[in-house]
N, C-alpha and C positions, 0 to 999 in steps of 0.2 A: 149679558149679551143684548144688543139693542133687537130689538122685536122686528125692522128691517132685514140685520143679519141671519135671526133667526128664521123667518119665515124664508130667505133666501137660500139659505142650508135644509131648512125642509125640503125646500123643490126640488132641490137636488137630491134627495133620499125619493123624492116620489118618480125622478126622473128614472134613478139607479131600480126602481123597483117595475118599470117601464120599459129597461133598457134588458133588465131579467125574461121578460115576461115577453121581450121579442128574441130573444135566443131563446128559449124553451118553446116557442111555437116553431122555432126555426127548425130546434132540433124534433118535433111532433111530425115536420114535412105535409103537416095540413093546409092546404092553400087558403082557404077562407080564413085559419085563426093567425094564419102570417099577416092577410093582407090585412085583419081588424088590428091586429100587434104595431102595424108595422103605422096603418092611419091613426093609433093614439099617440103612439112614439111620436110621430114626425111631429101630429098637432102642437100635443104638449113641447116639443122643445121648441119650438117654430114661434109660441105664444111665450115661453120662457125667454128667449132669446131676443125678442122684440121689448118686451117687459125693460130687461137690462139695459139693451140697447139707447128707450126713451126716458128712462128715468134714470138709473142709476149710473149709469158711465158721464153723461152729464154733471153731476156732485160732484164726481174725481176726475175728470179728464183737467183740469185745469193745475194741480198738484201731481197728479199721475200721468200725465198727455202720453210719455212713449207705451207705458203696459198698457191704458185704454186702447192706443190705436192699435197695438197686438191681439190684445181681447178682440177687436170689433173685427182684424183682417183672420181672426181664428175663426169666427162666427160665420164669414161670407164664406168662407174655403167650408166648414162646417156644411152650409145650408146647402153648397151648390152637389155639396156629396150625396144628400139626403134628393135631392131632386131627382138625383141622378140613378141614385137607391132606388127611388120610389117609382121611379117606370118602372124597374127589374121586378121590383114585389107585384106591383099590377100585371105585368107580364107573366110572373112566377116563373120568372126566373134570379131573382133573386138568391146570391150562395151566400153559407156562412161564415168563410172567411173572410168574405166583403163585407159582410157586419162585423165580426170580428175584432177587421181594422179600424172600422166606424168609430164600433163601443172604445174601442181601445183610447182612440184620441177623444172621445166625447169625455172621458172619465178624464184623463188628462188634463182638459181644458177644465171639467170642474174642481178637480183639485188645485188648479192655478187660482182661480178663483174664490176658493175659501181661502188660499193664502194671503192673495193680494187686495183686490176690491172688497171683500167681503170684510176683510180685518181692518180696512180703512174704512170703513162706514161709523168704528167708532171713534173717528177721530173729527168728523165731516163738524166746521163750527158755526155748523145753519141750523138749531134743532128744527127750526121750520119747515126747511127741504128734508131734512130726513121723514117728517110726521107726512110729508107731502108724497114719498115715494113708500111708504106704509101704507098708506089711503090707494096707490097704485096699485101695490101689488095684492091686496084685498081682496080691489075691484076685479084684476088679473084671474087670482084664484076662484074667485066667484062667476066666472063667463060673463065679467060685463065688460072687459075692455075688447 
């Protein structure tokens, strides 16, 4: 597996363990461990999602053009839900159903993703841009981008 791929299927295991960790505060009904749940959740995908957006959909939009622009209009519809989440949690009122349906389509989209972008990355015949969006996502992980 290219170490791109890989480190991209990790995020997504740290996203899924994120995505856990905001339904079991949901189901706690403790308002402060919802609203710190709910601002790692959002960071983290909010930086994951940008991540993809400037490096990686760029490599395959040009052999993959119609799933990239699906990827990116899942991502806006995504973001603007989470915006819209995120007064609710600040508010506390936030329900679990409405996360529910969230996590539901968030897991969705990244199982699209391991199938599609993620298994064309070993195909991408730039090694250059791939070591380039490696060096990205690094930086990503590490709070420098």
């Amino acid at each position: 597996m290219h170490p791109a791929r890989r480190h991209l299927t990790e995020d997504h295991a740290r996203l899924e363990a994120l995505f856990r960790a905001l339904e079991n505060a949901l189901e706690s009904g403790e308002r402060s461990t919802v609203q710190r749940a709910w601002t790692e959740f959002e960071s983290a995908l909010s930086t994951h999602f940008a991540a993809e957006e400037r490096w990686l959909f760029p490599l395959l939009v040009e052999e993959h053009a119609a799933d990239v622009r699906e990827l990116r209009a899942e991502h806006e519809k995504i973001l603007k839900c989470i915006a819209e989440e995120g007064l609710e949690a600040d508010l506390c009122t936030l329900e679990k159903e409405t996360v529910d349906e969230l996590l539901a389509d968030l897991r969705a989209h990244a199982a699209r993703e391991d199938r599609t972008v993620y298994a064309w990355l070993e195909t991408v015949r730039e090694p250059g841009k791939l070591e380039e969006l490696v060096a990205a996502l690094v930086k990503k992980a590490s709070g420098i981008v």
